[in-house]
N, CA, C and O atoms as a Maestro MAE file, in Angstrom:
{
 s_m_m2io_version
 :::
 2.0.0
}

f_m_ct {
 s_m_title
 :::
 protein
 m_atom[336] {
  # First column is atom index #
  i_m_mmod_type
  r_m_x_coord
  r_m_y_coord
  r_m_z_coord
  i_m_residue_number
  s_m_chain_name
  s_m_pdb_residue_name
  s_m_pdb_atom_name
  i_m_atomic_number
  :::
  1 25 15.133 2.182 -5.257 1 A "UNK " " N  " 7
  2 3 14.131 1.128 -5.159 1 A "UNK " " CA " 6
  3 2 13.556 1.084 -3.743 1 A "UNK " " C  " 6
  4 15 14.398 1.123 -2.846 1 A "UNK " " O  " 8
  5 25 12.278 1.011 -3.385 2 A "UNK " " N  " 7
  6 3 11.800 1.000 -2.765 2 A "UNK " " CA " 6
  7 2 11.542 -0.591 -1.899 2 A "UNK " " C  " 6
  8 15 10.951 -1.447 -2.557 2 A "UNK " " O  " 8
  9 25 11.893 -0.889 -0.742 3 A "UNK " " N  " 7
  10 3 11.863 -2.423 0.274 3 A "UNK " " CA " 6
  11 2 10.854 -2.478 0.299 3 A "UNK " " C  " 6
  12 15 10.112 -1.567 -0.068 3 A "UNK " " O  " 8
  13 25 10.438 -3.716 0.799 4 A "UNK " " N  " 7
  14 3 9.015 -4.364 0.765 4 A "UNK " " CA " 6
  15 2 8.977 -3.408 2.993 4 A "UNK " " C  " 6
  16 15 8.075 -2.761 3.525 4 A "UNK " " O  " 8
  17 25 10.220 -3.781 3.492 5 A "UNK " " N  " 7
  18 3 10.125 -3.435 4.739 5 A "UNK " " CA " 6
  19 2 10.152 -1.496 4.906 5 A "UNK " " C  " 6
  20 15 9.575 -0.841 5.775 5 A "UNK " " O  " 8
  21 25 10.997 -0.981 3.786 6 A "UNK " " N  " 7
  22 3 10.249 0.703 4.056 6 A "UNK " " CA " 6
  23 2 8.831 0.550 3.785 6 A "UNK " " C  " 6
  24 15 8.204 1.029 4.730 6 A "UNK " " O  " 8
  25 25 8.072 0.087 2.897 7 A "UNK " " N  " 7
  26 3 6.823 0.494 2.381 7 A "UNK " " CA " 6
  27 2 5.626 -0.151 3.509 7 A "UNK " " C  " 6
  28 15 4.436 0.165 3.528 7 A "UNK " " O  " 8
  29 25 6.257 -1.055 4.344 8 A "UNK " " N  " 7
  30 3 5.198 -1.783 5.267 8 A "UNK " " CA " 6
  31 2 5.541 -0.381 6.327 8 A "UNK " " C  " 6
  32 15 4.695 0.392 6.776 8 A "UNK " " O  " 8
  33 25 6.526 -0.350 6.480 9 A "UNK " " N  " 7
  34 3 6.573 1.478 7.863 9 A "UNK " " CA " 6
  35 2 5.955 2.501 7.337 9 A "UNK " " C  " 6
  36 15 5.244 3.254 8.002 9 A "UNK " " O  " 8
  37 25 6.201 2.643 5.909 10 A "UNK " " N  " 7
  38 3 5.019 3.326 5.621 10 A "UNK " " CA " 6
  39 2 3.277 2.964 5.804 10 A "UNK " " C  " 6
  40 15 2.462 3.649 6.423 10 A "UNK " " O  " 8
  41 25 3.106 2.097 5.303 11 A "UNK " " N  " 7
  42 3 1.809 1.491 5.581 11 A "UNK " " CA " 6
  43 2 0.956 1.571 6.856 11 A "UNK " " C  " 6
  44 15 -0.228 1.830 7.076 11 A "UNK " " O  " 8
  45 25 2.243 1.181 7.767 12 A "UNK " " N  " 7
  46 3 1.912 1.333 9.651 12 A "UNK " " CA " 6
  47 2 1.655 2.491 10.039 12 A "UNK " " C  " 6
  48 15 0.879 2.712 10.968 12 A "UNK " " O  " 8
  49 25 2.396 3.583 9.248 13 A "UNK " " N  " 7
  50 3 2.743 4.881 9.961 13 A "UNK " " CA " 6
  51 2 1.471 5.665 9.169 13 A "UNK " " C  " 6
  52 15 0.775 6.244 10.003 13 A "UNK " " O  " 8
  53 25 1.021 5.828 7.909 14 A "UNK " " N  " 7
  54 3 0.040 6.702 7.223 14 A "UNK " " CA " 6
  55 2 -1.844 6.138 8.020 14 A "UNK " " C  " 6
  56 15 -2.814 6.747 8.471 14 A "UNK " " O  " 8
  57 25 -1.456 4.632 7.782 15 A "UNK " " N  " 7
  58 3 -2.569 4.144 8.511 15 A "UNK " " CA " 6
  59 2 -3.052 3.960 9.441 15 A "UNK " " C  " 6
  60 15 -4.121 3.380 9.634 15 A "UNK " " O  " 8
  61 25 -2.010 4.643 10.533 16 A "UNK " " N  " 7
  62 3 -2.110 4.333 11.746 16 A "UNK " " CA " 6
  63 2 -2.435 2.787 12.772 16 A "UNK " " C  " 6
  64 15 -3.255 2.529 13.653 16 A "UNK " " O  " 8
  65 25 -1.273 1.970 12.080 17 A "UNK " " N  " 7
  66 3 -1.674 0.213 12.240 17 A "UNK " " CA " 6
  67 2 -0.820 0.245 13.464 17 A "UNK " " C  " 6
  68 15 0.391 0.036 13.397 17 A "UNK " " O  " 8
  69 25 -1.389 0.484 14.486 18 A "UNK " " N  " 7
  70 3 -0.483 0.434 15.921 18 A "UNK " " CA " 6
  71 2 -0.393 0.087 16.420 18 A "UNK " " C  " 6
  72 15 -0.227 0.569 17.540 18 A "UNK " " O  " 8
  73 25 -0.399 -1.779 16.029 19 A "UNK " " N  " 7
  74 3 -1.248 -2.914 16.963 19 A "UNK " " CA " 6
  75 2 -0.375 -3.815 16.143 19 A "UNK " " C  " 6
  76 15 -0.174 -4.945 16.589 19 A "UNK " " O  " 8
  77 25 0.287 -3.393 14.758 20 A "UNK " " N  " 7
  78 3 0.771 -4.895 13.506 20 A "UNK " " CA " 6
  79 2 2.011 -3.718 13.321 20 A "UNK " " C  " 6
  80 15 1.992 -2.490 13.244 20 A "UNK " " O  " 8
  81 25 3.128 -4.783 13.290 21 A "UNK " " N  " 7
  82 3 4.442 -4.915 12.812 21 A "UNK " " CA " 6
  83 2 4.278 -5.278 11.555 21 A "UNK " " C  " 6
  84 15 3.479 -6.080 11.071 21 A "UNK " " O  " 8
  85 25 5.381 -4.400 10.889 22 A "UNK " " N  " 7
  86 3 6.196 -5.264 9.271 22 A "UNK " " CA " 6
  87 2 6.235 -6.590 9.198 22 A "UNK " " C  " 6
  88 15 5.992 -7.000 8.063 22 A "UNK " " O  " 8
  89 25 6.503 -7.600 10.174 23 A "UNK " " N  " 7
  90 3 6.595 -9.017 10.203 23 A "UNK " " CA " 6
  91 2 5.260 -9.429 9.535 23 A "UNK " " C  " 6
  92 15 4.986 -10.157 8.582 23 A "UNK " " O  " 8
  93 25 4.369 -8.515 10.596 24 A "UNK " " N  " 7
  94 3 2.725 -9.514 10.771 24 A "UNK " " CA " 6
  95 2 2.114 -9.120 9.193 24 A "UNK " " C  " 6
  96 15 1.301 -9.915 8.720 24 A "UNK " " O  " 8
  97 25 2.428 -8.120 8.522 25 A "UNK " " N  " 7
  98 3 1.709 -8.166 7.578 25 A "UNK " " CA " 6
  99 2 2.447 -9.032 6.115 25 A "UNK " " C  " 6
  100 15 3.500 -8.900 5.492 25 A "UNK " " O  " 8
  101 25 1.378 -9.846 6.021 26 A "UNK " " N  " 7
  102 3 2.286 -10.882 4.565 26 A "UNK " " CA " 6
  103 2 1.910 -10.150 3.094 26 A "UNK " " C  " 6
  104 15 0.817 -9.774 2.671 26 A "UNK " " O  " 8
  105 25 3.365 -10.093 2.432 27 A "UNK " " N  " 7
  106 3 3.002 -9.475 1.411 27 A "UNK " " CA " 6
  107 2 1.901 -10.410 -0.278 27 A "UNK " " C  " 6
  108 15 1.488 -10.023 -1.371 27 A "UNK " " O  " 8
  109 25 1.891 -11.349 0.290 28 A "UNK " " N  " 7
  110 3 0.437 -11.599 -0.728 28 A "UNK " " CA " 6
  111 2 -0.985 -11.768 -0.262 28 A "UNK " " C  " 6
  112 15 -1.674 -12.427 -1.040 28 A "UNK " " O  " 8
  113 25 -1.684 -11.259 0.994 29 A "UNK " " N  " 7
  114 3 -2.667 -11.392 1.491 29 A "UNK " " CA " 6
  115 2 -2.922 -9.992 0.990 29 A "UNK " " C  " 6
  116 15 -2.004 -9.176 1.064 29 A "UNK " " O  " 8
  117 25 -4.486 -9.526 0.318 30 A "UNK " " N  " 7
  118 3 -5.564 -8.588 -0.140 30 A "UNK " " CA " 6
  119 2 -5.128 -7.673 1.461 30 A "UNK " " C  " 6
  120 15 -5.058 -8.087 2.619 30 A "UNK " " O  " 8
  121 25 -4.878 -6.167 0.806 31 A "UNK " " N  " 7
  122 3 -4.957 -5.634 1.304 31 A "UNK " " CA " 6
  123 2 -6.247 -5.569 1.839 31 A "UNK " " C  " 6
  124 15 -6.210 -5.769 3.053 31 A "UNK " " O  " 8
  125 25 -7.515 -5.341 1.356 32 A "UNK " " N  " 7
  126 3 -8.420 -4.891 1.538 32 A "UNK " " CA " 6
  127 2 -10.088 -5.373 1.491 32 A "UNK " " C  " 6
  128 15 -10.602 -5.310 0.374 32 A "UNK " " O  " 8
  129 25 -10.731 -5.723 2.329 33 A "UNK " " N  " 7
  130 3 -11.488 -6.676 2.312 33 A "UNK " " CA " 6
  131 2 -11.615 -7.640 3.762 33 A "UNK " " C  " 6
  132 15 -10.620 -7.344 4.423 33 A "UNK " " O  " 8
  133 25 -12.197 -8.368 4.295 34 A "UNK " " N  " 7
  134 3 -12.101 -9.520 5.601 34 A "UNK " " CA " 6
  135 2 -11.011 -9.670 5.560 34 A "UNK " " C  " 6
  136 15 -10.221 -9.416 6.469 34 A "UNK " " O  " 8
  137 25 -10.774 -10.089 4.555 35 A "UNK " " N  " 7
  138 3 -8.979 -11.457 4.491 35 A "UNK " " CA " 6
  139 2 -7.738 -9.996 4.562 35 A "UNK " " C  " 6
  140 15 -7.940 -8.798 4.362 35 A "UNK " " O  " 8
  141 25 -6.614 -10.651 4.887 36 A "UNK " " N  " 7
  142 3 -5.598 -9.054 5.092 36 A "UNK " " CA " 6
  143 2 -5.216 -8.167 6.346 36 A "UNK " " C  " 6
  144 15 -4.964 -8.232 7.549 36 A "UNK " " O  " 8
  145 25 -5.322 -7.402 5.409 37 A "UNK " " N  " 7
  146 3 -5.493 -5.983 6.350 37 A "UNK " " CA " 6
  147 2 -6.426 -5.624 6.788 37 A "UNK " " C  " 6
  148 15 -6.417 -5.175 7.934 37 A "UNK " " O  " 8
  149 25 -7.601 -5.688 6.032 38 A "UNK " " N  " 7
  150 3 -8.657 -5.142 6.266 38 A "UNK " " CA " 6
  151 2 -9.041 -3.882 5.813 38 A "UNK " " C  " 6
  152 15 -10.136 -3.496 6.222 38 A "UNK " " O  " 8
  153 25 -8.435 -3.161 5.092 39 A "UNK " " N  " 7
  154 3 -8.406 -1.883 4.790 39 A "UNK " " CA " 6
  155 2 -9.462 -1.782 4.290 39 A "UNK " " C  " 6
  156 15 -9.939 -2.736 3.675 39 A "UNK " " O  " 8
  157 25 -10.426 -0.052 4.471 40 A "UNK " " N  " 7
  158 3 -11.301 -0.204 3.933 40 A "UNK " " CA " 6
  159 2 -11.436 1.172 2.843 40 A "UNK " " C  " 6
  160 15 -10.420 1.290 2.157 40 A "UNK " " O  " 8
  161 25 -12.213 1.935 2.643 41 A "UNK " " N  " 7
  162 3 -12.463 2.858 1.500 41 A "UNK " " CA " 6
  163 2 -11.470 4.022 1.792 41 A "UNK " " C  " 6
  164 15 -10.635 4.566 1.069 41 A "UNK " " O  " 8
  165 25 -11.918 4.271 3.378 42 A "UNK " " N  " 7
  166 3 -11.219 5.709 3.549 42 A "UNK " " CA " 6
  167 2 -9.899 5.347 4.000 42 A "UNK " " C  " 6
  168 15 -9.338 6.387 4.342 42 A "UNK " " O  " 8
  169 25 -8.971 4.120 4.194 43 A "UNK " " N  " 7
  170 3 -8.094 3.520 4.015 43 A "UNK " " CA " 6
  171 2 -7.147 3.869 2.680 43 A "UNK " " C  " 6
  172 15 -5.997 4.297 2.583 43 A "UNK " " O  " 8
  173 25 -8.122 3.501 1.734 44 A "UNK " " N  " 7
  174 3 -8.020 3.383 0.274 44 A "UNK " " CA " 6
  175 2 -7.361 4.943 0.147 44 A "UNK " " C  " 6
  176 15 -6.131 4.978 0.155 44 A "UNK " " O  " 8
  177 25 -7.940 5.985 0.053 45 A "UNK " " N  " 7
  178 3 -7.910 6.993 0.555 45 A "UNK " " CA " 6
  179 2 -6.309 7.866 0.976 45 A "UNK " " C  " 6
  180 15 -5.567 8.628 0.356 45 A "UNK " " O  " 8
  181 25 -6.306 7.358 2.133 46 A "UNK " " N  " 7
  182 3 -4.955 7.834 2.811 46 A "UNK " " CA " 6
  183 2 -3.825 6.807 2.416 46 A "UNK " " C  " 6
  184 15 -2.686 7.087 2.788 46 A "UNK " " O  " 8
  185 25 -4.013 5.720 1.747 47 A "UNK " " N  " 7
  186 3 -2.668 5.187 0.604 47 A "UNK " " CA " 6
  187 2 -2.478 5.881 -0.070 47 A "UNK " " C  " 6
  188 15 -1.352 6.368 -0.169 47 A "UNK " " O  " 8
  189 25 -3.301 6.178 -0.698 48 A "UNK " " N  " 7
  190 3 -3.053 6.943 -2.370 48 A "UNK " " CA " 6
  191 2 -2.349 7.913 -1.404 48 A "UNK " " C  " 6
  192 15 -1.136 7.707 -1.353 48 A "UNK " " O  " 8
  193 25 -2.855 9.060 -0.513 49 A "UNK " " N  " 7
  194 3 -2.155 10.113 -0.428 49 A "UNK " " CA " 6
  195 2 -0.996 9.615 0.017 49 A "UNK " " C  " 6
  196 15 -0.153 9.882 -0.839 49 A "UNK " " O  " 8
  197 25 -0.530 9.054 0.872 50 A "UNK " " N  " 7
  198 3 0.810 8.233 1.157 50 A "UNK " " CA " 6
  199 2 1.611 8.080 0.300 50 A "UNK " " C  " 6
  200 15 2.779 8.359 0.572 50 A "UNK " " O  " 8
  201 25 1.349 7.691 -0.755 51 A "UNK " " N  " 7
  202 3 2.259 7.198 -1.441 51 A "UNK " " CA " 6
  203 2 2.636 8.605 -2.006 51 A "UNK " " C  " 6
  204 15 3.766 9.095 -1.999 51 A "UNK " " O  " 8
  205 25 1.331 9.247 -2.566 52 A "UNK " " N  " 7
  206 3 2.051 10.495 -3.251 52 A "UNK " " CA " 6
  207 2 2.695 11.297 -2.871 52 A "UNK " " C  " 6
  208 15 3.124 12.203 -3.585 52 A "UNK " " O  " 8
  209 25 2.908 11.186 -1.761 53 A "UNK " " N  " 7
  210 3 3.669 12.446 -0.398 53 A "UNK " " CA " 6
  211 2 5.332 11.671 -0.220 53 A "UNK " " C  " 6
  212 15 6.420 12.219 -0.040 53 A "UNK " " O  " 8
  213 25 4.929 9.973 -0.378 54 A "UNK " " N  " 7
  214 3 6.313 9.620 0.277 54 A "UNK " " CA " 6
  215 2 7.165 9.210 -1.209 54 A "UNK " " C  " 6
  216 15 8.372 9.291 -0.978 54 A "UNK " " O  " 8
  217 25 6.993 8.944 -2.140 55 A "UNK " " N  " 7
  218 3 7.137 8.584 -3.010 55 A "UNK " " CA " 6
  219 2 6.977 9.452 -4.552 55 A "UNK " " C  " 6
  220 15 7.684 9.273 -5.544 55 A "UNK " " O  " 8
  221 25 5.966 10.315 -4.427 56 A "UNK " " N  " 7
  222 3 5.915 11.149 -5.563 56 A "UNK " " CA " 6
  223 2 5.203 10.688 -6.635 56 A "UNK " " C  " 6
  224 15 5.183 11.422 -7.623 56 A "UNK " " O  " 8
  225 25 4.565 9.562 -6.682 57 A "UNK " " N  " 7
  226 3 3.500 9.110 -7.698 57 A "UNK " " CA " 6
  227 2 1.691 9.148 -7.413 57 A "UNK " " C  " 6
  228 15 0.865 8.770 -6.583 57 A "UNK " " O  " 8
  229 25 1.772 9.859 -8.687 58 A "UNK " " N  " 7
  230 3 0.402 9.601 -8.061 58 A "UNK " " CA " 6
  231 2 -0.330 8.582 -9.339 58 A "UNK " " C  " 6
  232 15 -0.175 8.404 -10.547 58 A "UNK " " O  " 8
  233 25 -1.125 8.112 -8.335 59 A "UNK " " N  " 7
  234 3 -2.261 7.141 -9.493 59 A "UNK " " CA " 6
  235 2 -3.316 7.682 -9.282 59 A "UNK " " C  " 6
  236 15 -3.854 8.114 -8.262 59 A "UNK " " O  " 8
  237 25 -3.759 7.608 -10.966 60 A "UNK " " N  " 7
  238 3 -4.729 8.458 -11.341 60 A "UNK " " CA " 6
  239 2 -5.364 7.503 -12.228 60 A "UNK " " C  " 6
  240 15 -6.436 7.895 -12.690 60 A "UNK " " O  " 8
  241 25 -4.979 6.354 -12.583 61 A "UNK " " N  " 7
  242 3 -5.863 5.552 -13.549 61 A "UNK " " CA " 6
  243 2 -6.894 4.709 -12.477 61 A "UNK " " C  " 6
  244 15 -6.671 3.576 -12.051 61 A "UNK " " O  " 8
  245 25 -7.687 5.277 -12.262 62 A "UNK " " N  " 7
  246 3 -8.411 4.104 -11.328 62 A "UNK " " CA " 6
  247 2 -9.528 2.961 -12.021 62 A "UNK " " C  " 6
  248 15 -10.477 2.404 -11.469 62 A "UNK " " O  " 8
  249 25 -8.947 2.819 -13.692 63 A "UNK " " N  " 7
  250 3 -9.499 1.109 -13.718 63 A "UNK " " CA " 6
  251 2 -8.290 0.496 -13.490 63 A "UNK " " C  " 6
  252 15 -8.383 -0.452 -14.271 63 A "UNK " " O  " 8
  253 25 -7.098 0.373 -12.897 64 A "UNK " " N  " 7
  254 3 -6.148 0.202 -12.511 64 A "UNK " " CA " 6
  255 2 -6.365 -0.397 -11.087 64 A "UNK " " C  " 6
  256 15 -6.187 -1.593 -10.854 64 A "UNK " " O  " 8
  257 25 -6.747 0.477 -10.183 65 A "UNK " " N  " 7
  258 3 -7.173 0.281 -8.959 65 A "UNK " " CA " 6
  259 2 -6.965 -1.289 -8.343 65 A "UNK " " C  " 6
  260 15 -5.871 -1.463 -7.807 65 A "UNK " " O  " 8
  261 25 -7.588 -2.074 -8.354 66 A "UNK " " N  " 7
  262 3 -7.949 -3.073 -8.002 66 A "UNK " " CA " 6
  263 2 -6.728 -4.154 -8.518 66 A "UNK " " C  " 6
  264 15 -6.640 -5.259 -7.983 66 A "UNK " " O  " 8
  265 25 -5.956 -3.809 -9.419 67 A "UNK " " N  " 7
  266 3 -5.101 -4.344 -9.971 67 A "UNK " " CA " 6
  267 2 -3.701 -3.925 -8.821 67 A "UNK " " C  " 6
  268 15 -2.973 -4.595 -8.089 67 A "UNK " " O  " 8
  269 25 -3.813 -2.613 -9.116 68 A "UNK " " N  " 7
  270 3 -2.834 -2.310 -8.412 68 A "UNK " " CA " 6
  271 2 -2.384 -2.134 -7.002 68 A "UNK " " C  " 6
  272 15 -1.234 -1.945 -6.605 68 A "UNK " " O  " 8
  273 25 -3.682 -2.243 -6.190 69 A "UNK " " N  " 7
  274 3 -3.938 -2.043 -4.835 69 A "UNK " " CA " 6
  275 2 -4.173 -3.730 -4.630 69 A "UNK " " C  " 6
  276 15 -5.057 -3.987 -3.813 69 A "UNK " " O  " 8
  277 25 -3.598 -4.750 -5.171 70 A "UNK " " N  " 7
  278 3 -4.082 -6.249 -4.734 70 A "UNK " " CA " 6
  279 2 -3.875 -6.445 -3.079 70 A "UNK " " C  " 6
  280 15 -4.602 -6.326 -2.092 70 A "UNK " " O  " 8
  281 25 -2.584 -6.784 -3.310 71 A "UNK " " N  " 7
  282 3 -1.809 -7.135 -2.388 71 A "UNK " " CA " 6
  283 2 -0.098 -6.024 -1.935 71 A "UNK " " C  " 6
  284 15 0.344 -5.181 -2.716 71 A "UNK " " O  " 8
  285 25 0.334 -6.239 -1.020 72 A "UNK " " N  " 7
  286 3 1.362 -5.064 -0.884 72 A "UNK " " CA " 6
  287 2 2.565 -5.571 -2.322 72 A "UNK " " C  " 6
  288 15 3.028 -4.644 -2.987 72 A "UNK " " O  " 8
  289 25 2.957 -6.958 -2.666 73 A "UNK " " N  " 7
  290 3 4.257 -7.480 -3.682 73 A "UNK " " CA " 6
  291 2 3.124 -6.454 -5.112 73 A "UNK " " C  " 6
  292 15 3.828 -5.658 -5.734 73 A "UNK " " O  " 8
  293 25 2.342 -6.461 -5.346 74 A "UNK " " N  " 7
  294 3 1.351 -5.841 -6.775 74 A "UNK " " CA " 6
  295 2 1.295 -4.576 -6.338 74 A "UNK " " C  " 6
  296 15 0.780 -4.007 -7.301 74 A "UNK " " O  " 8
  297 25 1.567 -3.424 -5.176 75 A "UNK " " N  " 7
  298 3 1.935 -2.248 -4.814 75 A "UNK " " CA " 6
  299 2 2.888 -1.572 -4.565 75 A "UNK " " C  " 6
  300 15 2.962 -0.344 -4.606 75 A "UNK " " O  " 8
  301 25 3.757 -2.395 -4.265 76 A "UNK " " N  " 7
  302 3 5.399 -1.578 -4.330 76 A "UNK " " CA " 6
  303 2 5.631 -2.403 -5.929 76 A "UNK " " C  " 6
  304 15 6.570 -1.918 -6.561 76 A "UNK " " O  " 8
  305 25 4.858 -3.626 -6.670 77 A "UNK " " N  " 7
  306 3 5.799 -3.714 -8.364 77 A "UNK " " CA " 6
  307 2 4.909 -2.393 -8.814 77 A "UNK " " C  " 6
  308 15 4.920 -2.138 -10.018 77 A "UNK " " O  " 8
  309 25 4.400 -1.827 -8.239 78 A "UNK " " N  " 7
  310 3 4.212 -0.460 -9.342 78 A "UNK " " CA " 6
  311 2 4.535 0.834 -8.495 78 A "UNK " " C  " 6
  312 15 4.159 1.884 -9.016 78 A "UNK " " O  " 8
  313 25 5.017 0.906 -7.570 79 A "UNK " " N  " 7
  314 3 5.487 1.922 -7.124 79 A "UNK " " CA " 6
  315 2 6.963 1.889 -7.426 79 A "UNK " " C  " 6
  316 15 7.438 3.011 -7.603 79 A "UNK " " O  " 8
  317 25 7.793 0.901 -7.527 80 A "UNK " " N  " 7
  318 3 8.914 0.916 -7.838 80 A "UNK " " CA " 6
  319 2 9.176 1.205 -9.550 80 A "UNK " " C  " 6
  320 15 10.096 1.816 -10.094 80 A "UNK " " O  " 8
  321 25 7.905 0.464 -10.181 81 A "UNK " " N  " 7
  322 3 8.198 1.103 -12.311 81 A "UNK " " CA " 6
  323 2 7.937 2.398 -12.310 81 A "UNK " " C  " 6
  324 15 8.445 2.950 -13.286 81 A "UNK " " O  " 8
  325 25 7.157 3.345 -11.380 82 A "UNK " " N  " 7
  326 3 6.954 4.368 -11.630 82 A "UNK " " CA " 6
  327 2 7.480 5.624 -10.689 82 A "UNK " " C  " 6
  328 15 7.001 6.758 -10.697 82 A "UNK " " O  " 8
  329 25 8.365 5.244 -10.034 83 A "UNK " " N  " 7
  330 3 9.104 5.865 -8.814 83 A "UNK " " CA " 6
  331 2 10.156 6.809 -10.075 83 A "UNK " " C  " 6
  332 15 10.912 6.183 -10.818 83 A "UNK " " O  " 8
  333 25 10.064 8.049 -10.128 84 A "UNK " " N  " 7
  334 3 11.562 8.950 -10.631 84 A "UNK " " CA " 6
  335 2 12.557 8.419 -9.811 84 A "UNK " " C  " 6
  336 15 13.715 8.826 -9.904 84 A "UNK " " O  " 8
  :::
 }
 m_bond[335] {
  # First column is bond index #
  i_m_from
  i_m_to
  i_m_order
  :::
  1 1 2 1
  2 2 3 1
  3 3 4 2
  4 3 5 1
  5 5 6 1
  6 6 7 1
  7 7 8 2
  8 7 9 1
  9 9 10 1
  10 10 11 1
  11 11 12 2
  12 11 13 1
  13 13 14 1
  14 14 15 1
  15 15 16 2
  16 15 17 1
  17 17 18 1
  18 18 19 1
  19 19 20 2
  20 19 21 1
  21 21 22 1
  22 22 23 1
  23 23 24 2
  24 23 25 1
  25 25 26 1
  26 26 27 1
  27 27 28 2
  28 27 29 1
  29 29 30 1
  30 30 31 1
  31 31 32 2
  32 31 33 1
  33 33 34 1
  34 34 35 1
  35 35 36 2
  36 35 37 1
  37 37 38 1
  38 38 39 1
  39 39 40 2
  40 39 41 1
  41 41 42 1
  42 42 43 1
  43 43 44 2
  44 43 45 1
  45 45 46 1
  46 46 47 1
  47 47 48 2
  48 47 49 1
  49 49 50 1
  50 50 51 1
  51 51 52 2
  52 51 53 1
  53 53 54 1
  54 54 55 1
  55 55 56 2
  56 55 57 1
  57 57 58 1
  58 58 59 1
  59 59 60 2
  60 59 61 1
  61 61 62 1
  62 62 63 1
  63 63 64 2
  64 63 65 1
  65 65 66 1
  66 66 67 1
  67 67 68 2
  68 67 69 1
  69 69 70 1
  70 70 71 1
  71 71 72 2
  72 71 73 1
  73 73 74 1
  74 74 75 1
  75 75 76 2
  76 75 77 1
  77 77 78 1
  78 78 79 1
  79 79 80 2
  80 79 81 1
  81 81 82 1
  82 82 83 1
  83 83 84 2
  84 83 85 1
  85 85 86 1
  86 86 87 1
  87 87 88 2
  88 87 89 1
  89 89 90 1
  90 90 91 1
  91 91 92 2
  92 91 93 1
  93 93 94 1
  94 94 95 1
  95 95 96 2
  96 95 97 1
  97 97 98 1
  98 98 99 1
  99 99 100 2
  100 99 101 1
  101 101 102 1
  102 102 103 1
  103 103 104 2
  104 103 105 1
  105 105 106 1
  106 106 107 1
  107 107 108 2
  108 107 109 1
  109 109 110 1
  110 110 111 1
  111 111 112 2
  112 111 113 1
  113 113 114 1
  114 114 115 1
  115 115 116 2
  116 115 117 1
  117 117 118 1
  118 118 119 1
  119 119 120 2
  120 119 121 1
  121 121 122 1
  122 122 123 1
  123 123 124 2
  124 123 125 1
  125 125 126 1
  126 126 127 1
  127 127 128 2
  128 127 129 1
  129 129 130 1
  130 130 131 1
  131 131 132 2
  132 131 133 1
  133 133 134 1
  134 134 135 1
  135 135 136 2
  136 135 137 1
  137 137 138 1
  138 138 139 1
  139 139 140 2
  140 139 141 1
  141 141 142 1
  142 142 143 1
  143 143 144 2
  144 143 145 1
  145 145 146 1
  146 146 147 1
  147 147 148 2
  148 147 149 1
  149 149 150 1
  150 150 151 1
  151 151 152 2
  152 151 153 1
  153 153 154 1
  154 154 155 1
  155 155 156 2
  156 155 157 1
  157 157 158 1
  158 158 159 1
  159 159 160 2
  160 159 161 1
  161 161 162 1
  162 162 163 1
  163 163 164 2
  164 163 165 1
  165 165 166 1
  166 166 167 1
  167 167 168 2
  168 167 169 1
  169 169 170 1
  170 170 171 1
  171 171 172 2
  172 171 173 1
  173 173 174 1
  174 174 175 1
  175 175 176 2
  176 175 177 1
  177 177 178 1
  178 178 179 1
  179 179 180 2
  180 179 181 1
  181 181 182 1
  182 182 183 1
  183 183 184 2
  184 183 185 1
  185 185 186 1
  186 186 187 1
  187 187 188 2
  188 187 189 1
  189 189 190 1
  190 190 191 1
  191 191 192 2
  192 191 193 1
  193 193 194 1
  194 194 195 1
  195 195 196 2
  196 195 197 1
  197 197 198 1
  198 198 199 1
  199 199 200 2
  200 199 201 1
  201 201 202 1
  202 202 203 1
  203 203 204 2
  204 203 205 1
  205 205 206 1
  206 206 207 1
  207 207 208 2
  208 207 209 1
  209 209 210 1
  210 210 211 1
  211 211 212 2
  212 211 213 1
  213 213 214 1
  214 214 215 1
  215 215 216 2
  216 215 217 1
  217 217 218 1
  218 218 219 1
  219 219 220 2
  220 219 221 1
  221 221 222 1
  222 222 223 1
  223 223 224 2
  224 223 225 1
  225 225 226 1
  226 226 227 1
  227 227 228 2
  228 227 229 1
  229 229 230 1
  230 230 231 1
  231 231 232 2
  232 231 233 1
  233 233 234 1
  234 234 235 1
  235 235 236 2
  236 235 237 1
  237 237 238 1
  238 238 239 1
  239 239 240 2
  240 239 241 1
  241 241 242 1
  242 242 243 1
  243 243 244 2
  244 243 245 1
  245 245 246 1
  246 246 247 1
  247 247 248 2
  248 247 249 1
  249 249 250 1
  250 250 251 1
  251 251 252 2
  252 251 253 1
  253 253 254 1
  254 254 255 1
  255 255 256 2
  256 255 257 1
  257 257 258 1
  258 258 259 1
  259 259 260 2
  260 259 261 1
  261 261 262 1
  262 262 263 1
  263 263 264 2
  264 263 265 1
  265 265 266 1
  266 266 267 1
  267 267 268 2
  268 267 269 1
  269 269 270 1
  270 270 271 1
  271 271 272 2
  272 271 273 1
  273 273 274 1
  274 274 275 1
  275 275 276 2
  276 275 277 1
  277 277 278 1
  278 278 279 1
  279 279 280 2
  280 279 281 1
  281 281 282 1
  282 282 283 1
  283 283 284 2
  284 283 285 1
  285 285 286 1
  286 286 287 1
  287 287 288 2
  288 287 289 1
  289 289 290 1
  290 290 291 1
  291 291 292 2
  292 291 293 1
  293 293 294 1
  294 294 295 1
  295 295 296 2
  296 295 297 1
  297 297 298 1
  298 298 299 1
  299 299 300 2
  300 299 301 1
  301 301 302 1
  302 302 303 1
  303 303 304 2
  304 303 305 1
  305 305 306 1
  306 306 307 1
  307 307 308 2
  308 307 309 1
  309 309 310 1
  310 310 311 1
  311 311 312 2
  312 311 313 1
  313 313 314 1
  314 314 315 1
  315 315 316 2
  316 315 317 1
  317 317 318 1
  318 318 319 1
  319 319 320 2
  320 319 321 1
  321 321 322 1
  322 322 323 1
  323 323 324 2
  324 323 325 1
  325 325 326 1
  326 326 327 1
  327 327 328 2
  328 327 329 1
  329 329 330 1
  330 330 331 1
  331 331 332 2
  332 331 333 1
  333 333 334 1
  334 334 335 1
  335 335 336 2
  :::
 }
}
């Protein structure tokens, strides 16, 4: 099973967030958008590959997307159902 605190070092480390700690980021604030993180397309981008490199899943349903990329607690509950 995958921590909410590995997947934020991941997050820091693929995205290069070198300014925000695991603390600072809350896991129900929109990744992506003003509010959050801020993440933006080409963000979008180097998650997906992240995950598939650190984790081994890849998502490929992208009417999914938006569902699944909410917030980080709605990104590790589906990285963890679909983790081998």
């Amino acid at each position: 099973m995958v921590t909410v605190e590995n997947f934020k070092q991941i997050l820091i480390k693929y995205l290069n967030l070198e300014d925000i700690t695991p603390d600072e980021i809350d896991d129900n604030e929109p990744l992506f958008g003003d509010e959050g993180l801020g993440l933006d397309s080409v963000d979008s981008i180097e998650l997906v590959l992240a995950i598939e490199k650190e984790y081994g899943i890849i998502i490929d349903n992208t009417a999914q997307y938006n569902a699944i990329f909410q917030n980080v607690n709605t990104l590790l509950t589906y990285i963890n159902a679909n983790k081998k």
